[in-house]
C-alpha positions in Angstrom: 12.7 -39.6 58.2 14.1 -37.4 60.5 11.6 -34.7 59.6 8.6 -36.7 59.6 6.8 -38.1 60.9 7.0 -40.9 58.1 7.2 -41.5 54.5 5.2 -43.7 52.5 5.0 -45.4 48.8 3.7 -42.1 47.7 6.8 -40.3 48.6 9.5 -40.4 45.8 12.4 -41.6 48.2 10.6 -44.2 49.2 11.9 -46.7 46.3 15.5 -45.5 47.2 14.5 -46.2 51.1 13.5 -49.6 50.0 16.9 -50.2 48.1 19.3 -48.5 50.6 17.6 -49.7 53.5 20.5 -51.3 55.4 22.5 -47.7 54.5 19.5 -45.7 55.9 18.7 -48.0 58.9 22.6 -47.9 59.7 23.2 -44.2 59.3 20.0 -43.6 61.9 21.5 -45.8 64.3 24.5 -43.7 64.1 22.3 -40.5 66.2 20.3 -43.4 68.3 17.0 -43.7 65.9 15.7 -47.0 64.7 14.2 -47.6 61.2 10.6 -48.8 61.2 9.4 -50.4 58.2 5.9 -51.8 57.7 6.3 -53.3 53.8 2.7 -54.4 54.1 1.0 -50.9 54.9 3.6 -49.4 52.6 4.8 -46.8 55.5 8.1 -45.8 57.1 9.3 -44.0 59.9 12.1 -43.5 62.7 11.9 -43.1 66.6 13.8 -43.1 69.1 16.6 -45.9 69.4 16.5 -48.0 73.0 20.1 -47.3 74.3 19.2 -48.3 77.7 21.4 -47.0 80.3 23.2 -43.9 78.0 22.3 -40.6 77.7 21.3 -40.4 74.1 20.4 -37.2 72.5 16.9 -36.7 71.3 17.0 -35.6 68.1 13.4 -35.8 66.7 10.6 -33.8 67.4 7.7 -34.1 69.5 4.7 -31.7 69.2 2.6 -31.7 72.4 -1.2 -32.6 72.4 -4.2 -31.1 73.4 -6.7 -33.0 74.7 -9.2 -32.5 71.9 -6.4 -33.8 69.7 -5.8 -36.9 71.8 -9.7 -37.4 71.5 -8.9 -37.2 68.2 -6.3 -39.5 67.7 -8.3 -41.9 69.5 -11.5 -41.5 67.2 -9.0 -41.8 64.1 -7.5 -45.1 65.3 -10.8 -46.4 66.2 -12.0 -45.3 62.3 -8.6 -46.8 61.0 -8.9 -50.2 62.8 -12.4 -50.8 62.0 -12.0 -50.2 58.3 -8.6 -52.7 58.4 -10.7 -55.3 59.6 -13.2 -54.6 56.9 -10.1 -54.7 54.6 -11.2 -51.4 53.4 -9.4 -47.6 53.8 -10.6 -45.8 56.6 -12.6 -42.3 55.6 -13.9 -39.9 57.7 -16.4 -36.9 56.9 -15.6 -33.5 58.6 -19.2 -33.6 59.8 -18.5 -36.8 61.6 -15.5 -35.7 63.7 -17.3 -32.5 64.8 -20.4 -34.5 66.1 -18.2 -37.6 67.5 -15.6 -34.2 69.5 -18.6 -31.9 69.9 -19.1 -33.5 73.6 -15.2 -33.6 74.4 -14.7 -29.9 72.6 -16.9 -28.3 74.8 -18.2 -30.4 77.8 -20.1 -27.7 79.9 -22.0 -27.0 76.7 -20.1 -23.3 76.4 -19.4 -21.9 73.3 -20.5 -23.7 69.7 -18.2 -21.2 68.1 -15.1 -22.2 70.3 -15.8 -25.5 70.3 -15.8 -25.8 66.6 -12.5 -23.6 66.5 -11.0 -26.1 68.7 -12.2 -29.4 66.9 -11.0 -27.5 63.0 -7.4 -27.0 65.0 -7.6 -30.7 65.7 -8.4 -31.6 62.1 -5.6 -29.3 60.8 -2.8 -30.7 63.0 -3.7 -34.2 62.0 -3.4 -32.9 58.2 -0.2 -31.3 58.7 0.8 -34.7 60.6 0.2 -36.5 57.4 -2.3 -38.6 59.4 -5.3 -37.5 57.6 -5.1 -37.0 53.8 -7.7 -35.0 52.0 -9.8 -37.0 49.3 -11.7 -34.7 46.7 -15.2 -34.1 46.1 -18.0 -31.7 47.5 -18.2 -33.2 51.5 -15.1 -32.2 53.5 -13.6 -36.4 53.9 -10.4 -37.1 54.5 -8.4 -40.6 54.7 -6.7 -42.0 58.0 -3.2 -42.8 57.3 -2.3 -46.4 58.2 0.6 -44.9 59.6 -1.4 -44.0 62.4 -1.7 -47.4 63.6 2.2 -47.9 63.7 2.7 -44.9 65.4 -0.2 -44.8 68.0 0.3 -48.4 68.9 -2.7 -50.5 70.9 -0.4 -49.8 74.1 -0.3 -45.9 73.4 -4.0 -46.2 73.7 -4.3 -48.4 77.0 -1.5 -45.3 78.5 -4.0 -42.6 77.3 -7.2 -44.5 78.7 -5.1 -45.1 81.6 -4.5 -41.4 82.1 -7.8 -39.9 81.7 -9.4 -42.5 84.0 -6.9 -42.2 86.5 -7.8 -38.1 86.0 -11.4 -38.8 86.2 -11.5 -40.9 89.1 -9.1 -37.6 91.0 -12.0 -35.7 90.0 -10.0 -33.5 87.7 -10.8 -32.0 84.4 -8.7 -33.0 81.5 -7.9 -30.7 78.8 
């Protein structure tokens, strides 16, 4: 948990989680974090603790975005949310990404080869997140964690919409 970004039912700890959860939730509360649980989407993770007016220590870490992987994000939560409502798992082809970034990768219409480069990077920081899993077979498909959703809330999405039209109406480029 303090690793991350979360853990899930596929993790081995996560029974012991489960079972210890008061210890766990109490010994993170210790260095300002607060336990998330959601029991139904079978995903765990900690953030940052509201201490209000102290100076708390920030002890997990953050890995900046580019804007391609905010695009990303976005598509993935889109994916994910549809599929939930479908009660289904959200799965996403490699080819489907590329065509839905291919605009946002390379809006002046420059470079296939850098543009492609740039959505792949996307894709493999998502894996490494543990936000997309890879599923087998011959087509490149991967499966949106549901973690996703608890993490990159509704409001995280209004913010980022927020920002980009708020850079858009400036008449700046956002990248």
């Amino acid at each position: 948990l303090l690793s991350g970004p979360f853990l899930d039912a596929d993790h081995p700890s996560w029974p012991a989680l489960l079972r210890d959860e008061e210890i766990v939730r109490s010994r993170l509360s210790d260095v300002f974090l607060e336990l998330v649980i959601d029991r139904e989407r079978k995903v765990a993770f900690s953030r940052q603790a509201d201490t209000g007016e102290i100076d708390a220590p920030v002890l997990l870490r953050t890995q900046a975005l580019t804007f391609i992987d905010s695009v990303l994000l976005l598509h993935l939560r889109h994916a994910l949310v549809e599929a939930e409502g479908q009660d289904q798992r959200a799965v996403v082809a490699t080819a489907d990404i590329a065509e839905q970034l291919s605009l946002y990768a390379s809006p002046d219409g420059g470079d296939p080869v850098l543009a492609n480069n740039r959505i792949e990077a996307a894709i493999n920081k998502m894996r490494e997140a543990g936000v997309l899993r890879v599923l087998k077979g011959p087509e490149k498909r991967y499966e949106v964690s549901p973690v996703l959703r608890l993490l990159f809330t509704a409001d995280d999405v209004e913010a980022l919409g927020g920002l980009y039209r708020a850079a858009a109406n400036a008449g700046q480029p956002v990248r």
